[in-house]
C-alpha positions as CSV (number, residue, x, y, z in Angstrom):
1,X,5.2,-5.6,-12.1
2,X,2.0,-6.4,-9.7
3,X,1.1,-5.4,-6.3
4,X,-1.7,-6.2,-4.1
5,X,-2.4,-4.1,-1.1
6,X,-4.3,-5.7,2.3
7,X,-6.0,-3.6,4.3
8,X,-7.0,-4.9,7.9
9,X,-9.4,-3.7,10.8
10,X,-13.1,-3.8,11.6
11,X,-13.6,0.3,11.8
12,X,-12.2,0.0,8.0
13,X,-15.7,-2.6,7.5
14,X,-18.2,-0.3,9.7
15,X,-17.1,2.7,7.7
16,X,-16.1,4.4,11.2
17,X,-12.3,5.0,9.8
18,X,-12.1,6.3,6.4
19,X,-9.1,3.7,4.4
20,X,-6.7,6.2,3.6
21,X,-3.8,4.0,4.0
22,X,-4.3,1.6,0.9
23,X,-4.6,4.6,-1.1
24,X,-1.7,5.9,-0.2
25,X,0.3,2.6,-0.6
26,X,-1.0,2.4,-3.9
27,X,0.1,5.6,-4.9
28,X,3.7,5.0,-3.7
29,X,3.5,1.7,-5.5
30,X,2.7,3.1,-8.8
31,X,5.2,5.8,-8.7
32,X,7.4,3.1,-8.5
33,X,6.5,0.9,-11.5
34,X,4.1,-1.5,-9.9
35,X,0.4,-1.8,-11.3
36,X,-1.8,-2.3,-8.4
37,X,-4.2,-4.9,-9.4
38,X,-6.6,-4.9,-6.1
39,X,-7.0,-3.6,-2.8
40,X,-8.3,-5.9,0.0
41,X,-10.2,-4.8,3.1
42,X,-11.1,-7.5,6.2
43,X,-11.8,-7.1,9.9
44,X,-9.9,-8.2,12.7
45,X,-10.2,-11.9,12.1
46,X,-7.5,-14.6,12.0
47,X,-9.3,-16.8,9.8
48,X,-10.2,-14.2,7.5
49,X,-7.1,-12.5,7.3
50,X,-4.9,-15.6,6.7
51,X,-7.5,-17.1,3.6
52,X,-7.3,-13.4,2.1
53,X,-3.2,-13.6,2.5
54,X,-3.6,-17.2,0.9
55,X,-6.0,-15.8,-2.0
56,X,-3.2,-13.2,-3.1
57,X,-0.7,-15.3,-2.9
58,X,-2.1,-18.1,-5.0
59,X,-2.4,-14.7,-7.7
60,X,1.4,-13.9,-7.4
61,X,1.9,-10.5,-6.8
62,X,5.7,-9.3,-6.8
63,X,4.7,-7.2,-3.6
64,X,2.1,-7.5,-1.1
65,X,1.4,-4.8,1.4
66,X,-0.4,-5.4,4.5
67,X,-1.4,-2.6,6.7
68,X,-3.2,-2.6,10.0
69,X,-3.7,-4.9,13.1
70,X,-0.4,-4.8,15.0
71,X,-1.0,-3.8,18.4
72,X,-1.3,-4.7,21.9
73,X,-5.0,-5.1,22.2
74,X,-7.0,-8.1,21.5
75,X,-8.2,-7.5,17.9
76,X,-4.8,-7.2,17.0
77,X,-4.1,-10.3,15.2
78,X,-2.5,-9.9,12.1
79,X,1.1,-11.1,13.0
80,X,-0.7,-14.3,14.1
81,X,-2.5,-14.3,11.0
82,X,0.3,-14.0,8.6
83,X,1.8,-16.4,10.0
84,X,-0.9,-18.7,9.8
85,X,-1.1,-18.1,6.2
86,X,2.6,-18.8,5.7
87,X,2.3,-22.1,7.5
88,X,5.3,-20.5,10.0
89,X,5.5,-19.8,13.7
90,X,5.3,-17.1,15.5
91,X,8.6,-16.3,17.5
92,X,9.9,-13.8,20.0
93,X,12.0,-10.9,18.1
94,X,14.6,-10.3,21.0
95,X,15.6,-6.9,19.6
96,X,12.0,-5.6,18.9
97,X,11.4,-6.6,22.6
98,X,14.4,-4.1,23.4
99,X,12.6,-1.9,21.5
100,X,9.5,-1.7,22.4
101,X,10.7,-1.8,26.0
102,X,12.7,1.5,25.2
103,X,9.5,2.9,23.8
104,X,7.2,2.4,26.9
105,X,10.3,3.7,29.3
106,X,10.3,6.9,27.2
107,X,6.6,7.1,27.1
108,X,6.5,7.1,31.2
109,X,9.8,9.6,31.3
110,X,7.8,12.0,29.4
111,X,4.6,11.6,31.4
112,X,2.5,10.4,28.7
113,X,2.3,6.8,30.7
114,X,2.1,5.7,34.4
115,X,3.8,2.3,33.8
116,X,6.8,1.4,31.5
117,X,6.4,-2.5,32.7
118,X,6.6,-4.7,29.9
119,X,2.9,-6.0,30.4
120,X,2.1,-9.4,28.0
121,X,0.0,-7.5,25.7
122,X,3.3,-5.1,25.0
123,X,5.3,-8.3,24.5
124,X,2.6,-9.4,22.2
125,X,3.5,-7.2,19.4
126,X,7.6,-8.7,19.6
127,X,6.3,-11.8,17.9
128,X,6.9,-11.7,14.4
129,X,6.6,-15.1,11.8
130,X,9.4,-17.6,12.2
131,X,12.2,-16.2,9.3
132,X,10.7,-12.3,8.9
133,X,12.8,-9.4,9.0
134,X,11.6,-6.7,11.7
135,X,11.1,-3.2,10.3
136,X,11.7,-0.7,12.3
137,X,9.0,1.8,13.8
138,X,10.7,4.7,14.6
139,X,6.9,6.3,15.4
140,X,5.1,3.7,17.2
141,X,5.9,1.0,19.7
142,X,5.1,-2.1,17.1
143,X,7.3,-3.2,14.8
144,X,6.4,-4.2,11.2
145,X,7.7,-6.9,9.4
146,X,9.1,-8.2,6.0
147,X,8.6,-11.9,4.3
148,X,9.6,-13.9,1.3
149,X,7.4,-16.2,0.5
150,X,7.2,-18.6,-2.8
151,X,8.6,-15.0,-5.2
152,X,6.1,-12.8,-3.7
153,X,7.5,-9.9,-1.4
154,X,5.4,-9.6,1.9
155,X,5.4,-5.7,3.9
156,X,3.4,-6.1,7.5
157,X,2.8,-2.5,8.4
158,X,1.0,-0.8,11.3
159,X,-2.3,0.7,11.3
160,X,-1.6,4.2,12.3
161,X,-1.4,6.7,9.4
162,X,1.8,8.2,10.4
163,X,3.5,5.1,11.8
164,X,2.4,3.4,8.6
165,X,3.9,6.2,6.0
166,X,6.9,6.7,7.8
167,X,7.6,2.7,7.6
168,X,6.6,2.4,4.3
169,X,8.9,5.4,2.8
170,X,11.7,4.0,5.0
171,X,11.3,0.2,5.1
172,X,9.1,-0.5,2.0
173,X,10.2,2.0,-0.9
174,X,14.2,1.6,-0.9
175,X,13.8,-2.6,-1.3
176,X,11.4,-1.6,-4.2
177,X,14.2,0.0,-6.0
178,X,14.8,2.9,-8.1
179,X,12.4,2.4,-11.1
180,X,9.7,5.0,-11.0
181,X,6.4,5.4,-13.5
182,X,5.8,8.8,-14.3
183,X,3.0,10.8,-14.2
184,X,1.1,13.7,-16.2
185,X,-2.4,14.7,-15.6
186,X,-4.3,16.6,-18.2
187,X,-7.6,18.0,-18.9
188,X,-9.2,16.7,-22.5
189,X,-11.3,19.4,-24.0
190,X,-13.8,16.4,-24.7
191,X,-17.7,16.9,-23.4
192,X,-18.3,13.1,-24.5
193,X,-16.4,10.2,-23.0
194,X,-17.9,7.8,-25.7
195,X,-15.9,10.2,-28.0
196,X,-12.5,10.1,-26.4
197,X,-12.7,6.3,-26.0
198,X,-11.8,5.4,-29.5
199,X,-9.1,7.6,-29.5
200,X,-7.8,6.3,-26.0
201,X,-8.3,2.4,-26.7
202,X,-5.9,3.2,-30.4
203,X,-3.3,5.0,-28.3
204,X,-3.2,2.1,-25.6
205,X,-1.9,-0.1,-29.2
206,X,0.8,2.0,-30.5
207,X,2.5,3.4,-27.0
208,X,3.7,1.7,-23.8
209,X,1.5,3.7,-21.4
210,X,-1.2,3.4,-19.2
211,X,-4.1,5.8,-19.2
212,X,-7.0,6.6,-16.8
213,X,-9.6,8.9,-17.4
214,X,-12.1,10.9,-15.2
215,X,-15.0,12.1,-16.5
216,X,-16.0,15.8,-14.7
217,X,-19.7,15.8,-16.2
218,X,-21.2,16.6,-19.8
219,X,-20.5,19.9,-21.2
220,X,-17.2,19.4,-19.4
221,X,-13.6,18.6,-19.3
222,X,-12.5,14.8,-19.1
223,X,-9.8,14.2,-16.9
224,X,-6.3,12.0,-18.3
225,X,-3.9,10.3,-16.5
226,X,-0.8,9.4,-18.3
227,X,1.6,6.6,-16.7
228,X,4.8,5.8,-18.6
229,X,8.2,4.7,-17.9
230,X,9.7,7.4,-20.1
231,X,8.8,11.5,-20.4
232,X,9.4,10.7,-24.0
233,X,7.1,7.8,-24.4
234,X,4.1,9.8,-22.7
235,X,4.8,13.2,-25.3
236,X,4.6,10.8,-28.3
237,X,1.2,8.9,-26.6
238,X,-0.1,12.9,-25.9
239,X,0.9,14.2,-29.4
240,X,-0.6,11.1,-30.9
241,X,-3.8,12.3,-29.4
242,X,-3.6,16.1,-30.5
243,X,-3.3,14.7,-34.0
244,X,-6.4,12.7,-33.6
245,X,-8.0,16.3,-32.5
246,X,-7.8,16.2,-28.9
247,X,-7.0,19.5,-27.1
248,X,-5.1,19.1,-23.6
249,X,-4.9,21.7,-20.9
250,X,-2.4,20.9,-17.9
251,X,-4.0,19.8,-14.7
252,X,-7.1,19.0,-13.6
């Protein structure tokens, strides 16, 4: 199964905000079975944003995860531009209006705010493309937002770090399913990549596995990632390695 994750804002470009979020979409992705064949970055431009969308899309991912770009100020465009790239209108979400209303009115009650008006730029973020599903922010005031289009699985998701997770791990993962890729990381007792490769590319024939390596320096251990659907099927890709004379440690 393939995923794509979109990354979206100009401080992601400039290298003023390090992009932790598409690395840790991609991580939740692959514990869940999904090989994450690229991550996107673009700044805040509708153009830009809604060709990228129509790039992946024309690739056919099962999933595409979008991150970034959904608030109230004027570089946030990415609701427009999604819906751009769908060929669908934008239209008013009555209940993230509610929402989002509720959010501001709490905001002033606890001082944080000295108006709870809904102002147009709040009332911006309630549009969502004509057919999505709103997904709910219980952190943030924007709502996210989820799409079918042509087989491929569309997640809009806010910006913010901890909106974003908490959105993904409650509005992303459980319409993923249950299947999860499992993990083990080892140290090879290898001071040669060029040596382990033969031995890596023959195991990648005989076992259903994926492997990544890491490389820690000559002279020195070679990181191994194992993925596999089964504990089983990643003991007899491991064992199949020891009897080609690698030596594993746990860990890295």
């Amino acid at each position: 199964m393939l995923a794509e994750v979109l990354t979206i804002g100009d401080e992601l470009l400039t290298g003023n905000t390090t992009d932790s979020n598409s690395t840790f979409i991609a991580k939740g992705l692959t514990e869940r079975g999904y090989w994450v064949r690229r991550k996107t970055t673009v700044g805040d431009d509708v153009d830009e944003i809604s060709a990228v969308i129509r790039e992946i899309l024309n690739r056919k991912p099962e999933v595409l995860v979008i991150s970034g770009g959904l608030g109230p100020t004027h570089d946030d465009v990415t609701m427009l531009a999604v819906a751009k790239a769908l060929d669908r209108k934008l239209t008013l979400c009555e209940e993230c209006l509610e929402k989002i209303k509720g959010f501001y009115e709490h905001l002033y009650g606890e001082g944080y705010i000295d108006d709870p008006e809904l102002n147009e730029a709040r009332k911006k973020m309630a549009y969502l493309p004509e057919g999505a599903e709103a997904l709910d922010n219980s952190e943030g005031a924007a709502p996210g937002a989820y799409i079918e289009q042509e087989g491929v699985r569309i997640f809009v998701l806010p910006g913010m770090p901890r909106e974003m997770k908490t959105m993904f791990e409650r509005g992303v993962l459980p319409r993923l399913g249950r299947r999860k890729f499992i993990q083990r990381k080892l140290l090879a007792e290898v001071t040669d990549e060029s040596k382990l490769a033969p031995i890596l590319n023959e195991t990648l024939k005989h076992f259903n596995v994926r492997i990544h390596s890491s490389p820690k320096g000559f002279g020195k251990y070679i990181g191994i990632i194992l993925f596999g659907e089964s504990k089983e099927e990643i003991e007899r890709a491991k064992a199949f390695m020891e009897d080609k004379g690698i030596r594993f440690e746990e860990g890295w």
